[in-house]
mmCIF file as Biopython writes it, N, C-alpha, C and O atoms, coordinates in Angstrom:
data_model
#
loop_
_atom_site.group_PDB
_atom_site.id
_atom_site.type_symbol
_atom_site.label_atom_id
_atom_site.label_alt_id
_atom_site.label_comp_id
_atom_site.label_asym_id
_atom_site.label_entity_id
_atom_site.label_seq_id
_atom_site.pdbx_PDB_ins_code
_atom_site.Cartn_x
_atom_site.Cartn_y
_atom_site.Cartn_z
_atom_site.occupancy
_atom_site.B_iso_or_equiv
_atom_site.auth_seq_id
_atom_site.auth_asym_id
_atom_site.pdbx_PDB_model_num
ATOM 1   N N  . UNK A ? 1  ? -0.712 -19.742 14.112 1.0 0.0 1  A 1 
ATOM 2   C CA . UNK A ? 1  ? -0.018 -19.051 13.054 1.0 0.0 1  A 1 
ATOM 3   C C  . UNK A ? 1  ? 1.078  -18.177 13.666 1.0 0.0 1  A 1 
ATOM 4   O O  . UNK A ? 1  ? 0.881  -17.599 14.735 1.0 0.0 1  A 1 
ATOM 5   N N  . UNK A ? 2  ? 2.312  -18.067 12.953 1.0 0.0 2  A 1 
ATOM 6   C CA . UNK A ? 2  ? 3.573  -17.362 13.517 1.0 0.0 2  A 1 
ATOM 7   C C  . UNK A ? 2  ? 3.483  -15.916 13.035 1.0 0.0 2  A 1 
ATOM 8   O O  . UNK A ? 2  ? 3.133  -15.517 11.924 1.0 0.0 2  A 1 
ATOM 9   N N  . UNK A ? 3  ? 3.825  -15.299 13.971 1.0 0.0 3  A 1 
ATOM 10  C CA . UNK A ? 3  ? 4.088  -13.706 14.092 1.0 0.0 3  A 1 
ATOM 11  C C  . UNK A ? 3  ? 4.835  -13.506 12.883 1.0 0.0 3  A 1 
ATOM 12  O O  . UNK A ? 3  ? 5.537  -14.377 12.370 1.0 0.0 3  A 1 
ATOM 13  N N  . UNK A ? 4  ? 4.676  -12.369 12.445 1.0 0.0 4  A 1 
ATOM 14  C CA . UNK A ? 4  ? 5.109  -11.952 11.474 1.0 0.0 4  A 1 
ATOM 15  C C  . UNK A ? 4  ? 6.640  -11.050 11.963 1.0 0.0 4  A 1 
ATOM 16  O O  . UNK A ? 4  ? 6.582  -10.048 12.675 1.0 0.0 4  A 1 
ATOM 17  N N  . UNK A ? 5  ? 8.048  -11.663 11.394 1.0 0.0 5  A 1 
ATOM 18  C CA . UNK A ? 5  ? 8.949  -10.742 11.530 1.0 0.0 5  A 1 
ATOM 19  C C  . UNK A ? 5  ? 9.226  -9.477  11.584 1.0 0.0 5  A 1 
ATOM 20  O O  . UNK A ? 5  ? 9.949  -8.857  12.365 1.0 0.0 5  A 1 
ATOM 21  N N  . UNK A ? 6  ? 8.395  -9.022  10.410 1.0 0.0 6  A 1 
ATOM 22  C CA . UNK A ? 6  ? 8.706  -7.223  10.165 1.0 0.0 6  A 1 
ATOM 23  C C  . UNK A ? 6  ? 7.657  -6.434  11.011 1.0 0.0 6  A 1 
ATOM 24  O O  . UNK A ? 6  ? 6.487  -6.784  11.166 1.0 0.0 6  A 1 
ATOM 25  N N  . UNK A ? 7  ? 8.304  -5.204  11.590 1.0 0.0 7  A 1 
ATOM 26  C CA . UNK A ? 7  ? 7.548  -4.198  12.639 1.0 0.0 7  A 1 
ATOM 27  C C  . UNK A ? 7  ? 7.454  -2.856  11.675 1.0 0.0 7  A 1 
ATOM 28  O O  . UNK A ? 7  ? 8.284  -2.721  10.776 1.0 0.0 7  A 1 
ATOM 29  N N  . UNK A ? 8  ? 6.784  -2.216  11.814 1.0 0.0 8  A 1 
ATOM 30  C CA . UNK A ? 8  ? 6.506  -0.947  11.492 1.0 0.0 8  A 1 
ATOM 31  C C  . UNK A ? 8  ? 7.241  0.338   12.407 1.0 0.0 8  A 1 
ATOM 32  O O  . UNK A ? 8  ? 6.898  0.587   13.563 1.0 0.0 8  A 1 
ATOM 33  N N  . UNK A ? 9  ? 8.109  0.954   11.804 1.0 0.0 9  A 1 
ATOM 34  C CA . UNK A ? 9  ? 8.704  2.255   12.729 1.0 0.0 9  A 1 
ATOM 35  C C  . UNK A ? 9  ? 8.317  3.310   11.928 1.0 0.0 9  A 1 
ATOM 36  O O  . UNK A ? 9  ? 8.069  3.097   10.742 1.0 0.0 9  A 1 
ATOM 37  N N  . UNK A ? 10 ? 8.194  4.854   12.586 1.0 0.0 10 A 1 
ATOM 38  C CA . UNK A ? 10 ? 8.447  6.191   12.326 1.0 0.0 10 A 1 
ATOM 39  C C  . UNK A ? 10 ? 9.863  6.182   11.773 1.0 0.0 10 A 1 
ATOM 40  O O  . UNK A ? 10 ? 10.709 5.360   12.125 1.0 0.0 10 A 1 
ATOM 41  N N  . UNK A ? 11 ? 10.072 7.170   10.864 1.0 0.0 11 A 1 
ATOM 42  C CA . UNK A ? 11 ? 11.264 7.746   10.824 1.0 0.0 11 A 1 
ATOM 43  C C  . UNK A ? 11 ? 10.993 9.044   11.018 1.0 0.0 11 A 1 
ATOM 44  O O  . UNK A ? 11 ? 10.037 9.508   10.395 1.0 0.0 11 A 1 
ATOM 45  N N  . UNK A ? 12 ? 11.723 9.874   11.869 1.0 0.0 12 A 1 
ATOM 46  C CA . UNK A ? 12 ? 11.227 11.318  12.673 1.0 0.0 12 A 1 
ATOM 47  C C  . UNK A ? 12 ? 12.443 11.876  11.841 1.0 0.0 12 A 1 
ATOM 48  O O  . UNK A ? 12 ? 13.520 11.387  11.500 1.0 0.0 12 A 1 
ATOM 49  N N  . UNK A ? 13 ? 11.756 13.256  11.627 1.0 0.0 13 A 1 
ATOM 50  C CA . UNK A ? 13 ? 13.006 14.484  10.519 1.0 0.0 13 A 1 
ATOM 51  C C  . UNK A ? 13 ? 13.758 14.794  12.078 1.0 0.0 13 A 1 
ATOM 52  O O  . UNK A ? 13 ? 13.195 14.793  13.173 1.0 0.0 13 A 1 
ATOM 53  N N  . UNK A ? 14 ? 15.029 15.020  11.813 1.0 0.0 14 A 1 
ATOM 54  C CA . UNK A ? 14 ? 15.688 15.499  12.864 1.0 0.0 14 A 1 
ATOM 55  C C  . UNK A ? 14 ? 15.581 17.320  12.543 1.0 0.0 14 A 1 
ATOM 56  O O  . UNK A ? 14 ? 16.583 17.936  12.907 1.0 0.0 14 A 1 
ATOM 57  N N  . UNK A ? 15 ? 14.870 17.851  12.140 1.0 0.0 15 A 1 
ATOM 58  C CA . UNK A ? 15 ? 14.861 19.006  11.274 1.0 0.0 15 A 1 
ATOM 59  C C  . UNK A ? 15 ? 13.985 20.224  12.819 1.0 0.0 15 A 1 
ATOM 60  O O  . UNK A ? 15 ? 14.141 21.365  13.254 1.0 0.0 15 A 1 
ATOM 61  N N  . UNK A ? 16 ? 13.260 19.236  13.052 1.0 0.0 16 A 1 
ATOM 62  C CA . UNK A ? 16 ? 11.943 19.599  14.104 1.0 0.0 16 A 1 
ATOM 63  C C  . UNK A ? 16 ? 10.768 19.690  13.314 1.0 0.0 16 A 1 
ATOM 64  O O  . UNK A ? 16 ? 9.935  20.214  14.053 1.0 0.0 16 A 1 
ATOM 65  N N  . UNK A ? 17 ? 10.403 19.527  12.530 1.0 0.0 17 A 1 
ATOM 66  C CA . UNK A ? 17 ? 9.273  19.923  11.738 1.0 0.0 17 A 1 
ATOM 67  C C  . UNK A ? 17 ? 7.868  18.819  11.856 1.0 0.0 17 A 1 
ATOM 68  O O  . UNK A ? 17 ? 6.734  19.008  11.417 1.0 0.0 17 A 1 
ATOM 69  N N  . UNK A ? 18 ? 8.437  17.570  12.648 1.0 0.0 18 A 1 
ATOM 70  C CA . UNK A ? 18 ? 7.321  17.109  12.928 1.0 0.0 18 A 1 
ATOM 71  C C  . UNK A ? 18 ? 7.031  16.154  11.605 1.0 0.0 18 A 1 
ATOM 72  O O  . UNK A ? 18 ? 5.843  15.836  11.657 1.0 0.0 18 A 1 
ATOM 73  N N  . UNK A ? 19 ? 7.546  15.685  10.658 1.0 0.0 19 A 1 
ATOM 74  C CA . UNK A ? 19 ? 7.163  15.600  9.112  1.0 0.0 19 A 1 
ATOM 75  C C  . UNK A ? 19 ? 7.883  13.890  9.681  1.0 0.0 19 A 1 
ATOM 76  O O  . UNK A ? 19 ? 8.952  13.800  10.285 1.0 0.0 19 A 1 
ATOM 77  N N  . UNK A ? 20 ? 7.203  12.969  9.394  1.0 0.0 20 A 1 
ATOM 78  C CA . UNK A ? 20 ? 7.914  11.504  9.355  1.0 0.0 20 A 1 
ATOM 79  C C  . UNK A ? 20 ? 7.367  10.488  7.902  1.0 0.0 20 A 1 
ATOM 80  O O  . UNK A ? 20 ? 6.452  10.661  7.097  1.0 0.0 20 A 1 
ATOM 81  N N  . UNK A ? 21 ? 8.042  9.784   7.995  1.0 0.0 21 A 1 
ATOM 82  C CA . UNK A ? 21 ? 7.782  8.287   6.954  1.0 0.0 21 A 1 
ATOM 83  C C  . UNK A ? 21 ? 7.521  7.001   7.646  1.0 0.0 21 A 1 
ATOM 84  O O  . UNK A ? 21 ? 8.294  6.982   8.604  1.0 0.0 21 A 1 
ATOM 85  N N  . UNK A ? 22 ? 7.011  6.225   7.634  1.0 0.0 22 A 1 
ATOM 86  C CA . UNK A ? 22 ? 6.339  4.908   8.241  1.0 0.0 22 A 1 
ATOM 87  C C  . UNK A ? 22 ? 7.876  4.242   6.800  1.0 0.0 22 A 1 
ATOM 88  O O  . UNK A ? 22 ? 8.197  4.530   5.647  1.0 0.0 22 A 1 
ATOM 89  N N  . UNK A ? 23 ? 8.260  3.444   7.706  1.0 0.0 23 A 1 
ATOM 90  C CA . UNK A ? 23 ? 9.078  2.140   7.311  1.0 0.0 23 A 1 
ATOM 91  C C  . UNK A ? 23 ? 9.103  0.619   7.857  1.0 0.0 23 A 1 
ATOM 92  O O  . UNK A ? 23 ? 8.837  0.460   9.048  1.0 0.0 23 A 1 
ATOM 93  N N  . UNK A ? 24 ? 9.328  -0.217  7.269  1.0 0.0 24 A 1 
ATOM 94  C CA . UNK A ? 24 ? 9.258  -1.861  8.014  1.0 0.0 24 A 1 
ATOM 95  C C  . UNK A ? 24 ? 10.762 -2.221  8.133  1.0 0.0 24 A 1 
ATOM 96  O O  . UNK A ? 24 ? 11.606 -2.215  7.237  1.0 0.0 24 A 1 
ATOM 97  N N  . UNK A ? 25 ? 10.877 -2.470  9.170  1.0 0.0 25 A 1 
ATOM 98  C CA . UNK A ? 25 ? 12.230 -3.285  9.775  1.0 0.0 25 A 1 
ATOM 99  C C  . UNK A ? 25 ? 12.186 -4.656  10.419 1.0 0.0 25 A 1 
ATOM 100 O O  . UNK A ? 25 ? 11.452 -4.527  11.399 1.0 0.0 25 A 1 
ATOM 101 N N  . UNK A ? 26 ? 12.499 -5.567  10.365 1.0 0.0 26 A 1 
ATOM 102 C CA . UNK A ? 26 ? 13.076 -6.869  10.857 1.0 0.0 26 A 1 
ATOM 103 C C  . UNK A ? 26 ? 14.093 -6.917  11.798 1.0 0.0 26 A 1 
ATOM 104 O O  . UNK A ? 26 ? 15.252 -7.236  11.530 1.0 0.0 26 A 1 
ATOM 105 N N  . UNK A ? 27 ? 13.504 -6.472  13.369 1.0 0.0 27 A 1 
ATOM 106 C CA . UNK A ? 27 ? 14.445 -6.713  14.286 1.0 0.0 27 A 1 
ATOM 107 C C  . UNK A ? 27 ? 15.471 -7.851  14.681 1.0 0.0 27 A 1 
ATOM 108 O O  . UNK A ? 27 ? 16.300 -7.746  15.585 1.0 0.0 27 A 1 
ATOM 109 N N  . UNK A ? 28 ? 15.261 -9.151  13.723 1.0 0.0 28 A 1 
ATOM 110 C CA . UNK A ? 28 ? 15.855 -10.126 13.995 1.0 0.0 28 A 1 
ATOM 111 C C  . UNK A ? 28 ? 17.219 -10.039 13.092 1.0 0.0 28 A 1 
ATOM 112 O O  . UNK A ? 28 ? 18.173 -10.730 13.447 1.0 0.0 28 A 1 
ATOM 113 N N  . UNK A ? 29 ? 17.333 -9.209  11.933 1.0 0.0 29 A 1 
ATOM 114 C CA . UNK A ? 29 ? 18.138 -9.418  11.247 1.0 0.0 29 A 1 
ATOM 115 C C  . UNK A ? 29 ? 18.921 -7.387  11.496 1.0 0.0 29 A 1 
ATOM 116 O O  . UNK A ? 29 ? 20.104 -7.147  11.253 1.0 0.0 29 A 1 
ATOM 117 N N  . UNK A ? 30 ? 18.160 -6.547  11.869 1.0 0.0 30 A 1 
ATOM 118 C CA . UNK A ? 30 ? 18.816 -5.592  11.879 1.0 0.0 30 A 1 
ATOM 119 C C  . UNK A ? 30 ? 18.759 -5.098  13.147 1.0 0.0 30 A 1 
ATOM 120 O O  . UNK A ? 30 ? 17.589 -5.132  13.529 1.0 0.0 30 A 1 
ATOM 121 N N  . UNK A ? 31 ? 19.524 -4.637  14.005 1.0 0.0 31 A 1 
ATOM 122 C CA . UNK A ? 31 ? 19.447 -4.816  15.528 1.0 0.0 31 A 1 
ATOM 123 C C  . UNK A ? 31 ? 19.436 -3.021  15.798 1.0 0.0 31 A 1 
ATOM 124 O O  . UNK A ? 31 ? 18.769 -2.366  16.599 1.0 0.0 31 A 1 
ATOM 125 N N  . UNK A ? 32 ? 20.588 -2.520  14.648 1.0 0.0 32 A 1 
ATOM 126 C CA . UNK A ? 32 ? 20.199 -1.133  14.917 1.0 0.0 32 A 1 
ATOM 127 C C  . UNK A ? 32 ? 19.004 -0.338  14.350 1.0 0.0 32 A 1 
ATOM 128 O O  . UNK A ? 32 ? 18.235 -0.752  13.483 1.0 0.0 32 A 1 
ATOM 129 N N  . UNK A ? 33 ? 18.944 1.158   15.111 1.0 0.0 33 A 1 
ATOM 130 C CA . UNK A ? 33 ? 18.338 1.763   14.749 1.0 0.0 33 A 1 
ATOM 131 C C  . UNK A ? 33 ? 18.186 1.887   13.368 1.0 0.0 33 A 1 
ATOM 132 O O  . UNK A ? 33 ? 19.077 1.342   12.717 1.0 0.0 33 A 1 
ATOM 133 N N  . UNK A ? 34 ? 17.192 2.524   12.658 1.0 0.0 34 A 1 
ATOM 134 C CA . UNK A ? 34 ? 16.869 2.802   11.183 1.0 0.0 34 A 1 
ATOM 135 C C  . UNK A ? 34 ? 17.763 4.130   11.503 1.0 0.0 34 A 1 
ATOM 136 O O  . UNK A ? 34 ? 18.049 4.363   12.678 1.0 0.0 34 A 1 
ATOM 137 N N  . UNK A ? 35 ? 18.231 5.052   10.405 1.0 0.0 35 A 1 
ATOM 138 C CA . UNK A ? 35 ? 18.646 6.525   10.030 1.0 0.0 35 A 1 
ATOM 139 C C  . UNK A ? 35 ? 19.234 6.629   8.859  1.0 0.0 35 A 1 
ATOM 140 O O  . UNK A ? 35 ? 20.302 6.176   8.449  1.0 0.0 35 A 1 
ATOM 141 N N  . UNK A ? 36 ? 18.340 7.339   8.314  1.0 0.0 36 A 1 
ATOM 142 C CA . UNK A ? 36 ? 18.360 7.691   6.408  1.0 0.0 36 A 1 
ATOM 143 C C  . UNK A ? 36 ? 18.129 9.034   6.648  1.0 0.0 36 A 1 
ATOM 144 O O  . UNK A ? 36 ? 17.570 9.606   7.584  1.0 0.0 36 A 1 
ATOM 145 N N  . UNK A ? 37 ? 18.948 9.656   5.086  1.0 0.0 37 A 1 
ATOM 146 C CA . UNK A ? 37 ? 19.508 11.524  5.008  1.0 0.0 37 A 1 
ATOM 147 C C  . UNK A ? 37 ? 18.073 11.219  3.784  1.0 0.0 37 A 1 
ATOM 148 O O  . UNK A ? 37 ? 18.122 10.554  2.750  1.0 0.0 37 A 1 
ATOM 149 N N  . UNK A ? 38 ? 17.047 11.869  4.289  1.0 0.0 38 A 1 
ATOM 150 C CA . UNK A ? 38 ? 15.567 11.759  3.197  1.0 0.0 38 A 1 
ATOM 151 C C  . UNK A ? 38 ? 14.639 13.464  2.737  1.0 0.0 38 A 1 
ATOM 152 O O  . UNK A ? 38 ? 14.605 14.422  3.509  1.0 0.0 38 A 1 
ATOM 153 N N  . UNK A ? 39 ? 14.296 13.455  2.006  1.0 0.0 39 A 1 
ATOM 154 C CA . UNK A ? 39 ? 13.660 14.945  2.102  1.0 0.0 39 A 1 
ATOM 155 C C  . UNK A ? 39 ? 12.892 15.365  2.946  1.0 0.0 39 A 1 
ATOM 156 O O  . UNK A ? 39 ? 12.477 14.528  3.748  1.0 0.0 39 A 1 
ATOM 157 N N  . UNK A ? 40 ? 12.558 16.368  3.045  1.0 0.0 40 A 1 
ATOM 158 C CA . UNK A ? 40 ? 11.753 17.060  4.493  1.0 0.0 40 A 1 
ATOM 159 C C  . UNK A ? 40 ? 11.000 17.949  3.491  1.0 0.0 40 A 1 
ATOM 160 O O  . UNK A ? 40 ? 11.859 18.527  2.825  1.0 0.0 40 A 1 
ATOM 161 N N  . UNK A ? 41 ? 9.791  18.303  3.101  1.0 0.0 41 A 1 
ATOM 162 C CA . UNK A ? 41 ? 9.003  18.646  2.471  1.0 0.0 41 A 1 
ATOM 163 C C  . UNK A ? 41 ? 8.828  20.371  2.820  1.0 0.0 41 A 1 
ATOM 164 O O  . UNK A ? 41 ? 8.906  21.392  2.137  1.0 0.0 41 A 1 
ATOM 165 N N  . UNK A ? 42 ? 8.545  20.063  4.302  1.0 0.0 42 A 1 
ATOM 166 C CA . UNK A ? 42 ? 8.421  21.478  5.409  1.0 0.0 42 A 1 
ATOM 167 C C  . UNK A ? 42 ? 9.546  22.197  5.268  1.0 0.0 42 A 1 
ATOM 168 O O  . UNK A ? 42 ? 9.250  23.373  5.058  1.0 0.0 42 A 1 
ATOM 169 N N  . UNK A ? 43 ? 11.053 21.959  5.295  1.0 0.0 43 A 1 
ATOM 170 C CA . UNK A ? 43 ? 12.194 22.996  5.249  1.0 0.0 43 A 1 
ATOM 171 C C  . UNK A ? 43 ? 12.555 22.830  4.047  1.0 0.0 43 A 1 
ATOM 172 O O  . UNK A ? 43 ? 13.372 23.693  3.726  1.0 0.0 43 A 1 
ATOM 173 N N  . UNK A ? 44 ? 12.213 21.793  2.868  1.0 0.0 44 A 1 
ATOM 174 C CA . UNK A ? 44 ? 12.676 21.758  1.464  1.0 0.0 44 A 1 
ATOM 175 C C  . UNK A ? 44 ? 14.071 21.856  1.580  1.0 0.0 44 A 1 
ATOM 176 O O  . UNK A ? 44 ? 14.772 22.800  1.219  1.0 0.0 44 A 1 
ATOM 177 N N  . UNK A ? 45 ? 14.445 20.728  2.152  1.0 0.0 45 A 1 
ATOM 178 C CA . UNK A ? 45 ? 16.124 20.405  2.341  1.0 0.0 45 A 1 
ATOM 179 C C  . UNK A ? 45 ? 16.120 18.465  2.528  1.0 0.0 45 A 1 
ATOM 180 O O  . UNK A ? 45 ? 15.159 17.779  2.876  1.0 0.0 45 A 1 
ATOM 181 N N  . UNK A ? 46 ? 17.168 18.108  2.255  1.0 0.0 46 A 1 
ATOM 182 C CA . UNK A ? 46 ? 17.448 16.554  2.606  1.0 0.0 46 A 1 
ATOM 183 C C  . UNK A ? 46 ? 18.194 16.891  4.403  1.0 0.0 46 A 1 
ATOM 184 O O  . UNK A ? 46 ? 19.048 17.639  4.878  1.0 0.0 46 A 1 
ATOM 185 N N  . UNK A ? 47 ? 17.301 15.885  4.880  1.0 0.0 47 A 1 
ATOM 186 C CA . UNK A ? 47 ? 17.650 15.994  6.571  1.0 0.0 47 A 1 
ATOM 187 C C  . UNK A ? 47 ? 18.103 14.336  6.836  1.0 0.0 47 A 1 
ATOM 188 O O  . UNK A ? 47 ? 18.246 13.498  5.946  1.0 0.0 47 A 1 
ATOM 189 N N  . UNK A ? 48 ? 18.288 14.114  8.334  1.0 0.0 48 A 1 
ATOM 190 C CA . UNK A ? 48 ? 18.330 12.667  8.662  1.0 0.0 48 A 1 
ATOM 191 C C  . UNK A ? 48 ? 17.202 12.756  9.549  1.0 0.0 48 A 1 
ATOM 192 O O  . UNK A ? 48 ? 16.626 13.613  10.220 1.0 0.0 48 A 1 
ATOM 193 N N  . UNK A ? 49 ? 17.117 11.536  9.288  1.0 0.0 49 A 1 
ATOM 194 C CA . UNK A ? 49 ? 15.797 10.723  10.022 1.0 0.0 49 A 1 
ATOM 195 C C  . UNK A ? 49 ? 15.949 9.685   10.830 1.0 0.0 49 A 1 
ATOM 196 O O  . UNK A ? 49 ? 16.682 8.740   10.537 1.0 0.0 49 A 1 
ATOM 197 N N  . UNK A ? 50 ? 15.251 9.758   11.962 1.0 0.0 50 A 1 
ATOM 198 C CA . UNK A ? 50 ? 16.023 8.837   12.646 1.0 0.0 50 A 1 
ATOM 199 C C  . UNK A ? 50 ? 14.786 8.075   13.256 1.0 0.0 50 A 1 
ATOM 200 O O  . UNK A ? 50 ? 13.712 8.646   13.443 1.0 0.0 50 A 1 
ATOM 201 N N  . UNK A ? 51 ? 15.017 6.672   13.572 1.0 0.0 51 A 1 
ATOM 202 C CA . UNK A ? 51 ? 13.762 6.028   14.174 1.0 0.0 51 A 1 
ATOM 203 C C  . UNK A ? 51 ? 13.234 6.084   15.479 1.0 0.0 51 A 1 
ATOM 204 O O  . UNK A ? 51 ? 13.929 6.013   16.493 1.0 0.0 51 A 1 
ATOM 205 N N  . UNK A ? 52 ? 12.023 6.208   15.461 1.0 0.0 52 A 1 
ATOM 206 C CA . UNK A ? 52 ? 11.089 6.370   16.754 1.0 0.0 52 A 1 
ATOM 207 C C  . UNK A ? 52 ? 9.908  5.301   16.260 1.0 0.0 52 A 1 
ATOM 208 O O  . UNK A ? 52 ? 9.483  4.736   15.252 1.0 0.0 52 A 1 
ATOM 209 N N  . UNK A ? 53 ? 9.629  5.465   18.054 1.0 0.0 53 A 1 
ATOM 210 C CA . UNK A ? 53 ? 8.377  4.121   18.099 1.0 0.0 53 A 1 
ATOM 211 C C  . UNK A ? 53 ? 7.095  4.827   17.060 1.0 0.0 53 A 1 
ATOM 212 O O  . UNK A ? 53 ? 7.038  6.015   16.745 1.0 0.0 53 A 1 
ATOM 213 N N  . UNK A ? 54 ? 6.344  3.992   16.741 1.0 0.0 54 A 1 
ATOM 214 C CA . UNK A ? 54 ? 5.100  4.446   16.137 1.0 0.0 54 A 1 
ATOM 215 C C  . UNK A ? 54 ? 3.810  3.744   17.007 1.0 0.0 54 A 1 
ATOM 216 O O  . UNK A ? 54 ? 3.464  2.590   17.258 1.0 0.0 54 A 1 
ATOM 217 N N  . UNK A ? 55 ? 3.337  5.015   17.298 1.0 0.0 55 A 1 
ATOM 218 C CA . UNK A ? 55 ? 1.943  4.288   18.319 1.0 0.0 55 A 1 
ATOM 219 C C  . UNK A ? 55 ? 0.979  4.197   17.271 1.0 0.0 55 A 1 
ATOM 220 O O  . UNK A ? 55 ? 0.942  4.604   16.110 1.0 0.0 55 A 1 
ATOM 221 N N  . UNK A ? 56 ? 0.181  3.522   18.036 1.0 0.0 56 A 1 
ATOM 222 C CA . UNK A ? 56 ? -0.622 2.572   17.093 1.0 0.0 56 A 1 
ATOM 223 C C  . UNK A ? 56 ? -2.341 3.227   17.194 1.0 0.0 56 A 1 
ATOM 224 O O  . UNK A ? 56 ? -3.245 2.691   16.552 1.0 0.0 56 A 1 
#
């Protein structure tokens, strides 16, 4: 059976607060990084987020 395309990443608040979202990406079709302007709960502001590995 074939591997499944989509991976699982962090999106990390660039804020420092430690606060992330789990997202799925398809490295075959999107080569860059993930980075979305998303809410941050902890500073109650819209921040960017930027992708980091997610250990498992």
């Amino acid at each position: 059976m074939a591997k499944s395309a989509v991976i699982l990443v962090k999106l990390l608040s660039t804020a420092g607060t430690g606060y992330y979202y789990v997202a799925k990406r398809n490295p075959r079709k999107l080569v860059n990084k993930l980075e979305f302007r998303k809410y941050d709960p902890r500073v109650r502001k819209h921040v960017v987020f930027k992708e980091a590995k997610l250990s498992k």
